[in-house]
N, C-alpha and C positions, 0 to 999 in steps of 0.2 A: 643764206643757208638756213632753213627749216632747224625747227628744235631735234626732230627724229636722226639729223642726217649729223646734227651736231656733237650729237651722243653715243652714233657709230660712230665717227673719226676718233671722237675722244677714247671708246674701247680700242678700236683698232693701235691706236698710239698706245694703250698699256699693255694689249699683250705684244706688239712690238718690242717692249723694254723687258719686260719678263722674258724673252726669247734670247735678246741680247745679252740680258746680265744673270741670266735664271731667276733673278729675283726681283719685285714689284715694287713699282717706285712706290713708296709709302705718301701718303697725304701729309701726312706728320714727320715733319723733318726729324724729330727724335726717337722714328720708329726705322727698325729693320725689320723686314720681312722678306722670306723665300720659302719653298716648297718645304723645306722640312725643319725651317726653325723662325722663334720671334724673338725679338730683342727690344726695350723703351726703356731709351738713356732716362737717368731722373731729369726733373725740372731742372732747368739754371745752365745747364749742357750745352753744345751748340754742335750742330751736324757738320765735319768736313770734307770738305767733296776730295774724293779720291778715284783713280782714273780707275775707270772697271777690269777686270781680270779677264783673263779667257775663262769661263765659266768648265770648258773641259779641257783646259790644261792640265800637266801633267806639276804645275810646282803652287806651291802655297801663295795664297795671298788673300790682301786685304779686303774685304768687302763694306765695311762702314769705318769709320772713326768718330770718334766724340772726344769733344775737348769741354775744360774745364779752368776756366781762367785764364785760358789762353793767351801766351808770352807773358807771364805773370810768376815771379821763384815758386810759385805754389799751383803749378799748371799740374793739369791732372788728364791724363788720355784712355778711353778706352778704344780699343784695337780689335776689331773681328776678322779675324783672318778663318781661309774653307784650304782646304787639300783634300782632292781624292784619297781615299783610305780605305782597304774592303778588310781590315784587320778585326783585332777585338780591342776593347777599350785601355785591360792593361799592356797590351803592344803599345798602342799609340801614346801611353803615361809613359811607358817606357824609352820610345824613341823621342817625346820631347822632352824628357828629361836628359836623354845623352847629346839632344841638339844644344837644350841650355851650358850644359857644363863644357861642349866643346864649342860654343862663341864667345865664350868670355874664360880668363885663367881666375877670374875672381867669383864667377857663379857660387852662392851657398842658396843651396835646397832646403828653405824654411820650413817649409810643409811639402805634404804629395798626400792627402788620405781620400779614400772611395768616400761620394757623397750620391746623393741624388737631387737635381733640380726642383722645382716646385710644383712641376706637373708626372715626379718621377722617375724620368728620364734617369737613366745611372750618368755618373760623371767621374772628375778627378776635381778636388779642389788645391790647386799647385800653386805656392808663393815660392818665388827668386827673389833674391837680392847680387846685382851687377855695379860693379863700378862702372862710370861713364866717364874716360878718357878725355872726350872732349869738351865736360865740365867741370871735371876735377869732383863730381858728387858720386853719392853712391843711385840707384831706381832702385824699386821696388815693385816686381809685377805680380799683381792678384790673378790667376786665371782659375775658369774654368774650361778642362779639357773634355769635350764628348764626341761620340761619334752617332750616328745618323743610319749605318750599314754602308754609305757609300763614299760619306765624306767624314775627316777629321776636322770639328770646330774648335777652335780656341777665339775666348773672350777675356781678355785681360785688361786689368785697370792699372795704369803705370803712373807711378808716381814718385817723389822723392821716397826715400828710408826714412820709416815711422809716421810719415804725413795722415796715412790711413791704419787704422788696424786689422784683421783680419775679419772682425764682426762687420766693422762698416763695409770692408770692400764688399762682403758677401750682400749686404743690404744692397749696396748700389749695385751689382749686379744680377740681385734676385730678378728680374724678370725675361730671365733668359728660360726660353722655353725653345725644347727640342723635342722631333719624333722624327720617326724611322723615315728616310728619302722616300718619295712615294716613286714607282717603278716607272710611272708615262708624268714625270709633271708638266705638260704642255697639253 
């Protein structure tokens, strides 16, 4: 196989995957990327493969994970989860706010307040605090809530209660970068 012929297959197999999962397999394992957001977990992180979503499904779900010490009492996750959403931003602070408090009887809403990302972007920046039944501990999730025009992201950083503070989480999640769904991304 020729260098030229080598370099088509190899395009050809990336936007096969972006087609697949709407979003482009990143060269950098502690990178997420798709049409209308970027995400680079910090160093020390480690990417976990999780099976891909129906990209236009009708229910929420995961699109990257990172972990952080992984099977270790001080393990640390961040979580991207995409859901269609053609609402406005505080609908969407509002409806995950009424998901958090109705999965758990222990949910306490640390924070909810309007921010903007680093390129922006308007957001919510949302701490929970959840007990965990099946470790007898309490978590802790940092998110950020945004929407895109077409879909609702959430990126949260879970962790035990108090392990992080609200400054660090925001540091390790500072390079969440979002804009508006582009209308043809293919």
């Amino acid at each position: 196989m020729n260098v030229r012929t080598f370099a088509l297959t190899l395009a050809l197999a990336g936007v096969a995957a972006v087609s697949r999962t709407g979003a482009a397999l990143a060269a950098d394992p502690l990178s997420y990327d798709d049409p209308g957001m970027h995400f680079q977990a910090p160093d020390g992180w480690t990417r976990i493969d999780v099976p891909p979503g129906d990209p236009n499904g009708s229910e929420k779900h995961p699109v990257a994970v990172f972990a952080f010490h992984s099977g270790r009492s001080d393990q640390r996750e961040i979580v991207i989860t995409v859901e269609p959403f053609d609402g406005g931003l505080d609908q969407y602070e509002r409806s995950h706010e009424q998901d958090a408090r109705s999965a758990s009887d222990s949910a306490f809403i640390e924070e909810h307040s309007k921010t903007t990302l680093a390129n922006g972007m308007p957001a919510y920046f949302f701490r929970v605090r959840t007990s965990d039944p099946s470790s007898s501990s309490d978590v802790e999730r940092s998110e950020y809530l945004v929407i895109d025009t077409q879909r609702g992201i959430d990126v949260s950083l879970v962790s035990s209660v108090g392990a992080i503070s609200p400054k660090e989480a925001k540091e390790i999640l500072s390079s969440l970068y979002v804009v508006v769904y582009p209308a043809h991304p293919h």
